[in-house]
C-alpha positions as CSV (number, residue, x, y, z in Angstrom):
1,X,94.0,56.0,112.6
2,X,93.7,54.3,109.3
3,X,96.1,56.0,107.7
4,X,99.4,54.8,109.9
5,X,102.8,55.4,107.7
6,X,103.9,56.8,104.2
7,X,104.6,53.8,102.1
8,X,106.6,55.6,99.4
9,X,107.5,58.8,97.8
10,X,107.2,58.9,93.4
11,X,109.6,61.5,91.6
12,X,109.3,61.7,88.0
13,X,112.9,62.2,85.8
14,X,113.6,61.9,82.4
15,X,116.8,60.2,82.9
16,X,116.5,57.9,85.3
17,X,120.1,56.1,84.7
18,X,121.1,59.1,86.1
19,X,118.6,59.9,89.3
20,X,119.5,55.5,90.4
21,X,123.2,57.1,90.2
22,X,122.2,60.2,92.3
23,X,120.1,58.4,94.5
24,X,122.4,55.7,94.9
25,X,124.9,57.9,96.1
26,X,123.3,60.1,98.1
27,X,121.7,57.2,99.7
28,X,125.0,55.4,100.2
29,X,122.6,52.8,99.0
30,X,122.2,50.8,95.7
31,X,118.4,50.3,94.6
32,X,116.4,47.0,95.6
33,X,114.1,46.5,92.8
34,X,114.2,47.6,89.5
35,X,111.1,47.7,86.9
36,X,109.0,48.4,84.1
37,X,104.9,49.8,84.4
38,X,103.4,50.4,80.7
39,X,106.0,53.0,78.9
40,X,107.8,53.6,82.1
41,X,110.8,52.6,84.1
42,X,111.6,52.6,87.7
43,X,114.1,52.3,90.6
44,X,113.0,51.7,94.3
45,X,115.1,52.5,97.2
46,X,113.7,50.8,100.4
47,X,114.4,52.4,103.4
48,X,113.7,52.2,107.5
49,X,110.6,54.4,107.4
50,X,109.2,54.5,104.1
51,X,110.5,54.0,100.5
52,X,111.5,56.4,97.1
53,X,110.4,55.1,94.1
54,X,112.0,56.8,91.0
55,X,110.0,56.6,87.4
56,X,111.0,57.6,84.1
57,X,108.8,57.6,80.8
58,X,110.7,55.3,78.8
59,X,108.4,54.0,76.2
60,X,104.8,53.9,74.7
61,X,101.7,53.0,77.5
62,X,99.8,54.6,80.1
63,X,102.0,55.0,82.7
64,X,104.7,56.6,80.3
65,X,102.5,59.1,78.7
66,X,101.0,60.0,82.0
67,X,104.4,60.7,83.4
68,X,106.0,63.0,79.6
69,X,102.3,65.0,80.6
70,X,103.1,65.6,83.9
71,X,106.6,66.6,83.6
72,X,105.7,69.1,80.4
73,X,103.5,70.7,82.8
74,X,105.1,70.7,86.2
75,X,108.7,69.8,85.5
76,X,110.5,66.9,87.4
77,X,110.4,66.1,90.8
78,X,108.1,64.4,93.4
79,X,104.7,63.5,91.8
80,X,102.8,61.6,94.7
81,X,102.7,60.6,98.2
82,X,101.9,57.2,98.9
83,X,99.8,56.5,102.0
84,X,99.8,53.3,104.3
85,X,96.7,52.0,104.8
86,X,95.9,48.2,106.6
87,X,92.4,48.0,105.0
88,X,92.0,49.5,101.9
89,X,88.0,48.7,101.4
90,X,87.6,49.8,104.5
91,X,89.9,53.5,104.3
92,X,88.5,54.1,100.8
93,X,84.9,53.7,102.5
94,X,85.9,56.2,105.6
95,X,87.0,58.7,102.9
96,X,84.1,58.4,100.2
97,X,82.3,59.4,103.9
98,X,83.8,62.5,104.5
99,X,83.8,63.9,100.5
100,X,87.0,61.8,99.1
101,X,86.3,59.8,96.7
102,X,89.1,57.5,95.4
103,X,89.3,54.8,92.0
104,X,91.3,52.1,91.9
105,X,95.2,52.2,90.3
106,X,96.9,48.8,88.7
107,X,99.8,48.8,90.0
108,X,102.2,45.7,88.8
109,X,105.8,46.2,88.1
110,X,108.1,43.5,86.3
111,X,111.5,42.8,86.3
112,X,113.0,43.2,82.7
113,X,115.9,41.1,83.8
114,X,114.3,38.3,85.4
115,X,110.3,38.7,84.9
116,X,109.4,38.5,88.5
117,X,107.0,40.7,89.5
118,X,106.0,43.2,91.9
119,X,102.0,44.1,92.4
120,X,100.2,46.8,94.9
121,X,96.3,47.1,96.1
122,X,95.9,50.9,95.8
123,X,93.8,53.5,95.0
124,X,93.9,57.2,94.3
125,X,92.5,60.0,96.0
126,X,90.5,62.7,93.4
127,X,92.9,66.0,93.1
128,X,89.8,68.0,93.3
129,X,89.3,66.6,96.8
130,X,93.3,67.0,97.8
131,X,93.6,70.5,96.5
132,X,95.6,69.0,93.7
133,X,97.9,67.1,95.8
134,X,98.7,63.4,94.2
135,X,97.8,61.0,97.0
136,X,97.7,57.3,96.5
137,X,96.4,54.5,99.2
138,X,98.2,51.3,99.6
139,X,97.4,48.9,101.4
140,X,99.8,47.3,103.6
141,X,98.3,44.7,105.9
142,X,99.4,43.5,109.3
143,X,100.8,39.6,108.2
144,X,102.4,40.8,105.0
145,X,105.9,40.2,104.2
146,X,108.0,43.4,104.9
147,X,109.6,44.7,101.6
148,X,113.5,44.2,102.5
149,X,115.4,47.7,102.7
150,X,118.0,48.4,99.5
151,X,121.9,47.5,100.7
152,X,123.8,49.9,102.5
153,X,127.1,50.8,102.9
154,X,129.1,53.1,104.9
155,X,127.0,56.4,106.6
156,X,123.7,55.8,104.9
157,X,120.3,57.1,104.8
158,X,118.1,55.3,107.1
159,X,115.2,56.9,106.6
160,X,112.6,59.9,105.8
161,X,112.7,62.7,108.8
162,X,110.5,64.7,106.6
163,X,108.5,65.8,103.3
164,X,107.3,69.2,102.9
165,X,104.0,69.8,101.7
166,X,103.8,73.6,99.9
167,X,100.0,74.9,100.6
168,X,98.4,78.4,99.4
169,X,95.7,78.1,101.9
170,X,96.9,76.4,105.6
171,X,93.5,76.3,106.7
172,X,92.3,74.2,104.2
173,X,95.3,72.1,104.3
174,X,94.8,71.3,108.1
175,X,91.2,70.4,107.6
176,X,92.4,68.1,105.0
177,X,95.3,66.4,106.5
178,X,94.5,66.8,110.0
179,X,90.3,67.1,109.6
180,X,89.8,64.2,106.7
181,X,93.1,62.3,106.4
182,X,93.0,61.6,110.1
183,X,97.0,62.7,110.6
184,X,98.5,64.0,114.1
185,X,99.0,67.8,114.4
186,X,102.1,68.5,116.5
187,X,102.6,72.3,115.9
188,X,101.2,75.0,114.2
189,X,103.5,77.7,114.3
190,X,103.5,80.9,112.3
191,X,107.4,82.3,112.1
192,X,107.7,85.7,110.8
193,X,111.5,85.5,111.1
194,X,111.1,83.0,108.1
195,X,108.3,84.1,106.7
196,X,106.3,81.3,106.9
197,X,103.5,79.2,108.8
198,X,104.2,76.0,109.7
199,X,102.2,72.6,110.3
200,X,103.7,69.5,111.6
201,X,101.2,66.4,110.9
202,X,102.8,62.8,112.6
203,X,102.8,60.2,109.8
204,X,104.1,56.9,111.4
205,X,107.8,57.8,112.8
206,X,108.2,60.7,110.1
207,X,106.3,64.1,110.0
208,X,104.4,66.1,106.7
209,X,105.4,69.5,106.8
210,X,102.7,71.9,105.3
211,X,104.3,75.2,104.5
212,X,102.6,78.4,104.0
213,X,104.2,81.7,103.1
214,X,102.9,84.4,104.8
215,X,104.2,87.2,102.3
216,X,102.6,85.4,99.3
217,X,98.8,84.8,101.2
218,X,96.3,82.8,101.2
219,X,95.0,81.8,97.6
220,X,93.3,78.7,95.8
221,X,96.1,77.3,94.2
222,X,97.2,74.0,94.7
223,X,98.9,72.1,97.2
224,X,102.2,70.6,96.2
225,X,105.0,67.9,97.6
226,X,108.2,69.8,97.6
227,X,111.6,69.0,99.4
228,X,112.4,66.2,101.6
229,X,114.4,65.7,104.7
230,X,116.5,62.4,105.1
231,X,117.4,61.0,108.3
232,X,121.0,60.1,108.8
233,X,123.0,58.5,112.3
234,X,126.1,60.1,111.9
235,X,125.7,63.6,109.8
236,X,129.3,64.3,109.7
237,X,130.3,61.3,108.5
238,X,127.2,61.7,105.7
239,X,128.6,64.9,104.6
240,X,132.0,63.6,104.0
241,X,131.0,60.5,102.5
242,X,129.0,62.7,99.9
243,X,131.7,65.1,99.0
244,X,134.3,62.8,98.6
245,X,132.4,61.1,96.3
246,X,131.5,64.5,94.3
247,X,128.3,66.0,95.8
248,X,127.4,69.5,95.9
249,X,126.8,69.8,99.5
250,X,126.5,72.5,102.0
251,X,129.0,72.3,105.4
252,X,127.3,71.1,108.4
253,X,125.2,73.3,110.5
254,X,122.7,73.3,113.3
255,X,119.7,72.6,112.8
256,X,116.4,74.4,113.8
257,X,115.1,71.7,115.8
258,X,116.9,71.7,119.2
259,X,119.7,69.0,119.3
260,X,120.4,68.3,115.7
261,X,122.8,69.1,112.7
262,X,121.5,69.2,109.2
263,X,123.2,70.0,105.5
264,X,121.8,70.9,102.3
265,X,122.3,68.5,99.3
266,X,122.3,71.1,96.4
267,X,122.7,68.7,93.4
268,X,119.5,65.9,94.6
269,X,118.5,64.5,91.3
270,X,115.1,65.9,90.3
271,X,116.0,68.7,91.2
272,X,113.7,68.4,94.5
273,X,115.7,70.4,97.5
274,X,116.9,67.7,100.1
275,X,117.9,68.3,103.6
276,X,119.9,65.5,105.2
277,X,119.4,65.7,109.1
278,X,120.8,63.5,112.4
279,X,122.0,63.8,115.9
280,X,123.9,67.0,116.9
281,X,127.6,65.9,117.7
């Protein structure tokens, strides 16, 4: 598989002073790179499994206009998944194969502060061959230099357990992340109890979670990233960490996967719903 991890998540926020704070807490991390992309601002939070990168229009240029369009039309929230790829020629060459073709994306950050700078090789995949999903390659070869993960403190997030994927049509969604983007199916489960069909695809150590409801049906509407699930060691000591420091959160309760404990994090910046999951016990 060419595809082998999820290099980052993007949300879009209009105040990002306020999602670093959010994030930073909920997190029980503090951000390890902080920079500016043509009009826009951003905050990254490295963690085990994969990364949140948090970007706010805060001026005049591409990047900044880009993001005021998208959250006039969509609101704020996640924007795009990021996907880890070793060989980038080569994955954009597999894709343009099998119907996706992809364009290059500049991608260079700098630091206001210092003027270092950050740069990535990617390219993005056409929404008309995601189903309107924002998808973006990066290449991440095998001798590069690990990004270092953001400083913790005490009862952190350590990683991603998982992002949910709405879909209108599962069918077409598991041709293209299963099909085309060459990810591992591990269930396919319909639930009426919840009302909804369920598709686990393995990304690295995390999983995407396509989501169907079966009440709404099966239209052509788009697909869209929706709520995330962070991975914790300790989910007690998580929960009290966040509401002692002011968090709306839920109490802790078991989760639906045998053997663990999960709560809800009501007030996640972005407004995107978050699910903080770990060990049962």
């Amino acid at each position: 598989m060419t595809i082998n991890a999820l290099d980052h998540i993007a949300m879009v926020v209009n105040d990002l002073d306020a999602a670093e704070a959010g994030y930073s807490r909920l997190f029980g991390r503090t951000p390890n790179w902080r920079g500016t992309m043509h009009g826009a601002s951003h905050v990254w939070f490295q963690l085990g499994n994969t990364a949140l990168d948090v970007i706010a229009p805060t001026g005049d240029g591409p990047v900044g206009d880009g993001i005021r369009a998208r959250i006039a039309s969509h609101g704020e929230g996640l924007w795009a998944l990021s996907l880890s790829t070793p060989d980038l020629a080569a994955e954009r060459k597999r894709l343009d194969r099998l119907g996706i073709p992809t364009y290059e994306r500049a991608e260079v950050s700098t630091n206001p502060e210092t003027g270092a700078t950050r740069s990535w090789a990617t390219a993005a995949l056409r929404t008309k061959s995601t189903h309107g999903a924002n998808l973006i390659l990066v290449e991440n070869r095998p001798d590069a230099t690990p990004w270092p993960e953001a400083e913790a403190g005490d009862a952190p997030v350590t990683g991603l357990d998982h992002v949910v994927v709405n879909t209108p049509d599962p069918e077409r969604a598991a041709a293209l992340y299963g099909a085309r983007l060459g990810l591992d199916m591990k269930l396919d489960r319909s639930n009426p109890d919840w009302g909804t069909r369920l598709m686990f695809f393995r990304l690295g150590d995390l999983v995407v979670e396509v989501v169907h409801s079966l009440k709404a049906g099966v239209s052509d509407g788009p697909d869209a990233p929706w709520g995330l699930s962070w991975r914790v060691a300790d989910v007690a000591a998580a929960q009290a960490r966040l509401k002692a420091a002011g968090a709306d959160v839920s109490e802790v309760r078991a989760g639906r996967k045998p053997g663990t404990s999960v709560f809800t994090v009501r007030d996640a910046p972005g407004g995107v719903p978050t699910l903080v999951i770990g060990p049962a016990g």
